[in-house]
N, C-alpha and C positions, 0 to 999 in steps of 0.2 A: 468446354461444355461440362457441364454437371453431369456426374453422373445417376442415374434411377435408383431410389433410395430402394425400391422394389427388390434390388439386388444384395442387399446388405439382410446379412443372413447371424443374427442373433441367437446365440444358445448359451443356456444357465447351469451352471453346478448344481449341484442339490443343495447346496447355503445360499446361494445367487437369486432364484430363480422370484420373487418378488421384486427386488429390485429391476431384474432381467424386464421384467413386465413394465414396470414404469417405463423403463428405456424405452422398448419396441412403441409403446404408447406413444410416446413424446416423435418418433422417428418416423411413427407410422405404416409399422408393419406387426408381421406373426411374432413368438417366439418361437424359435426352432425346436421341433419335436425330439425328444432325447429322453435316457431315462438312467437311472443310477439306482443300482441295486448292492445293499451291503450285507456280504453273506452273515452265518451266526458266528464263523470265527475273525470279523473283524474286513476279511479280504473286500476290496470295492474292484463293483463291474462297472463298465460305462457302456454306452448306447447310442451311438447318433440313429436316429428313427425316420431321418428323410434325407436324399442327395445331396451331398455338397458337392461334385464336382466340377472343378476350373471358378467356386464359386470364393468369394475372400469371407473369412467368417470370423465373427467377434464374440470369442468365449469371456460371460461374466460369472466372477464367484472374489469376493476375498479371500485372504490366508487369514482367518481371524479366531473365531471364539475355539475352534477345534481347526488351530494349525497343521498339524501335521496331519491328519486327514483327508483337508480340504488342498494343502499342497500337494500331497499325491495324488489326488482327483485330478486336478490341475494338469499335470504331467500324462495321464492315461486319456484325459479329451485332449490334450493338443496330439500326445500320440494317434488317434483315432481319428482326428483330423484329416492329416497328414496322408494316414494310410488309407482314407477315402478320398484320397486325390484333391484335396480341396486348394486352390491357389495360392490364399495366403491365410495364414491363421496371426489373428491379435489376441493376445493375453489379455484382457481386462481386468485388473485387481486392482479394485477400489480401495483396499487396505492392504499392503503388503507387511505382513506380520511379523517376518524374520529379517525385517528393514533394521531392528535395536542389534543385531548382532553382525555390526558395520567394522569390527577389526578386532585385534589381537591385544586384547589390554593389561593380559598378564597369561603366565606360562602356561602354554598347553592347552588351548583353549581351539574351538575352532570360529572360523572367520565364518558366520551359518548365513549373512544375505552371500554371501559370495559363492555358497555352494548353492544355492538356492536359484542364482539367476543362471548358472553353468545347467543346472539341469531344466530349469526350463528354457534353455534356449536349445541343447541336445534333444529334447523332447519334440522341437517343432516349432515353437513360438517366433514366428518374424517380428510381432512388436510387440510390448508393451505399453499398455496405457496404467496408471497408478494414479493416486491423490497423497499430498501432505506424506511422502517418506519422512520418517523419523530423523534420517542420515542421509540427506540430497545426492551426498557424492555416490549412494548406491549406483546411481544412475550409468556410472563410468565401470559399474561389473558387468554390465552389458555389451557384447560387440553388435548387437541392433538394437534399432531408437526404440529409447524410450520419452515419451511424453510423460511428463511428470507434472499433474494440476495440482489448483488447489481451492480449497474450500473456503478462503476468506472472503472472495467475491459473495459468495450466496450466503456466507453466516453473517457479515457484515449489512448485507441488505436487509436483513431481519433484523440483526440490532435497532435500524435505524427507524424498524417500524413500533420500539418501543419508546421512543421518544425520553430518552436518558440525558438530563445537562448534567454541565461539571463531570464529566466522564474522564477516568483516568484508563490506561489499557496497561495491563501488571501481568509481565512475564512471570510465571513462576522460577526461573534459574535464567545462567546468563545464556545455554545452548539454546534457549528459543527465544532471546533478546532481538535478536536481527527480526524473523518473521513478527514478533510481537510491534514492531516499531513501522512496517506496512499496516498492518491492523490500526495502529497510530493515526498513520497518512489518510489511510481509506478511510478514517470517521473522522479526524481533524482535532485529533488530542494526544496529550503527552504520554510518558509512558513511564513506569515504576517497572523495577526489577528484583527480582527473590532470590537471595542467598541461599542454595540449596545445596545438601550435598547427602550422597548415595553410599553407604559405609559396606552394603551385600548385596545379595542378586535375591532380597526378600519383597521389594517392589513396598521397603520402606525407605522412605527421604524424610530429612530433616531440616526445616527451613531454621537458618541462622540469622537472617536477616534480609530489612528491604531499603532498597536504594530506588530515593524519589519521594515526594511530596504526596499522600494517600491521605492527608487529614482533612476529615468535612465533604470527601470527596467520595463520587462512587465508581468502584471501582469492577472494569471488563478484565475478570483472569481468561488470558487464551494459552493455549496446551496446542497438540496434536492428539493427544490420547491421552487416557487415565483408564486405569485396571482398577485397584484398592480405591480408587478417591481421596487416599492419604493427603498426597500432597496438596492436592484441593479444599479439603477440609484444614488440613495444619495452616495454609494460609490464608485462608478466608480468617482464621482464628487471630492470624499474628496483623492482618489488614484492619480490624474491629478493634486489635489494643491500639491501633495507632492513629483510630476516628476514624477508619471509613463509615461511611453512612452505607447505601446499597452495592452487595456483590451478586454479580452475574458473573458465570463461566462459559467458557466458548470450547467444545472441541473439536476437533474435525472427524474424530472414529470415536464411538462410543465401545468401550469392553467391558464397561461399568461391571463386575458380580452384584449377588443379591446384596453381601453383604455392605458391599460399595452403595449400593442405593439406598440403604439404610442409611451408612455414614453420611451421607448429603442432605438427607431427607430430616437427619437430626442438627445438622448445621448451622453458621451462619450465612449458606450459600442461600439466595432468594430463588436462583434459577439457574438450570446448565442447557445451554443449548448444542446438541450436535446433529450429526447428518447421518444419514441412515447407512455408513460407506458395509456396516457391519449388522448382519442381524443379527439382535440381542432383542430378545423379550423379556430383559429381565428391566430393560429401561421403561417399559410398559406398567410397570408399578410405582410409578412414582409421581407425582401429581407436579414434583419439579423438576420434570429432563422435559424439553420441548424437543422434537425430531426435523428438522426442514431435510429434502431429501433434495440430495447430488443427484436423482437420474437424469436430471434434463443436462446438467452439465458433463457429464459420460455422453450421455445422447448426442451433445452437439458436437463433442470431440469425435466420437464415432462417423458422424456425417462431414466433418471438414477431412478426418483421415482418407473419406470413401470418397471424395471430390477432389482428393489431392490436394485440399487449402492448410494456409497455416492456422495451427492450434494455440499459439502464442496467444490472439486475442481473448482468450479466454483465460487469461493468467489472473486480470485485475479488472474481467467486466463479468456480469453475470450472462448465464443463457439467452436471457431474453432482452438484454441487451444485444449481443452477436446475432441474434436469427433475425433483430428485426433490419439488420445488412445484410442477412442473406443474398446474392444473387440471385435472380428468380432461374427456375430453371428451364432450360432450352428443348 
């Protein structure tokens, strides 16, 4: 038996809380009353403003434009949860920010999604939900599930509403090669790969070269994220010496700065498409970032968690694909 979506108790961090709204939309319910107060030295209050009690509650917020902020937010509602007796509390981060700091890659350094999932699971959190990790094996610094989506379903059904042939799909490097090559499969083309490599922790890369056939052809760069737009712009650049005709970019979390929306805006990129997993208003200025928004796909994973159904069918179909098998409810 399904259970009443009536019960499924949605509240937003103070970065969440528009997307929060889309979700409850899509689900069909309130957002949960709550309030977030940052005093003048910096310190944050949290607030739940209605009962949760024996109730299961799905906190949304990313770790994104102001991570460490929005992390410790994070940690003081699931604490607050918790100590409002609530059943079960879901983490919902649509971006999880400190996903790049996945291991020890030179001396001395610390392992930051590992510390990051330790205290949000100390804090309270029975599950998380997340899109498009940086580092998939984060998922294994959890000792509870994590559901780990992704955004190519719903960015890929908007490609296809552009009606692009001879479409080539061009990883930027070879660490996003494997996802780049599903993006492949789901639109039914080949794939090119970028020679890329990272010399600092300046969020400069230099692309050396592409492996694959890109002449004459147009060409879909997919990412998970871009900060700088460097490496977007560097290859769109090195994609145009070697004939491509039209570049579109796909990413799944927009962090874009201003200065980044300039770099694209003066570009050879035509267009960047991403999903709302992050509020950023800085992507609001630019006549070439298009936004399709993940809350229906959060939404339906939130509703198959709260019925006990598998989340899986949502890996490689969209929302409205899965709801239209919903089982009616009893």
């Amino acid at each position: 038996m399904l259970q009443p979506q009536s019960e499924i108790k949605v509240f937003a961090g103070s970065s969440g809380r528009e997307f929060a709204r889309k979700v409850c939309e899509y689900i069909g319910v309130s957002l949960g009353k709550s309030e977030v107060i940052t005093f003048s030295e910096g310190n944050t209050f949290v607030r739940v403003k209605e009962t949760v009690r024996d109730k299961d509650v799905y906190l949304v917020q990313s770790i994104g434009l102001r991570p460490n902020d929005e992390f410790v937010e994070i940690l003081f509602w699931l604490d607050a949860f918790k100590r409002a007796s609530a059943n079960s509390v879901t983490a919902i981060i649509p971006y999880f920010g400190y996903a790049k700091g996945d291991k020890k890659d030179e001396p001395r350094v610390s392992i930051r999604a590992r510390v990051c999932a330790d205290a949000i699971e100390m804090a309270g959190a029975d599950r998380v939900v997340t899109m498009d990790l940086h580092s998939p094996q984060i998922q294994g610094f959890f000792k509870r599930p994590v559901d780990h989506l992704f955004a190519l379903p719903v960015l890929c059904d908007y490609v296809k509403t552009l009606n692009i042939d001879n479409l080539v799909v061009v990883s930027p490097d070879t660490g996003f090669a494997k996802q780049a090559r599903k993006y492949a499969s789901h639109l039914g083309t080949s794939v090119a790969i970028g020679d890329k490599t990272r010399r600092a922790h300046d969020e400069r890369a230099e692309v050396l070269e592409i492996i694959g056939d890109v002449e004459g052809k147009n060409c879909l760069v997919v990412d998970d994220f871009s900060i700088s737009g460097g490496t977007l712009v560097d290859l769109a650049r090195e994609l145009k010496k070697r004939g491509a005709q039209r570049i579109i970019a796909c990413l799944s979390h927009l962090l874009l700065n201003k200065e980044a929306v300039k770099r694209i805006d003066d570009s050879d990129i035509e267009r960047v498409i991403g999903t709302d997993s992050v509020e950023n208003h800085w992507v609001e200025m630019s006549d070439k970032i298009r936004v399709v928004s993940v809350a229906p796909l959060i939404a339906e994973a939130i509703i198959r968690i709260h019925n006990r159904e598998s989340v899986s069918v949502l890996f490689d179909r969209t929302p409205g694909e899965v709801s239209k098998h919903r089982p009616k409810r009893c």
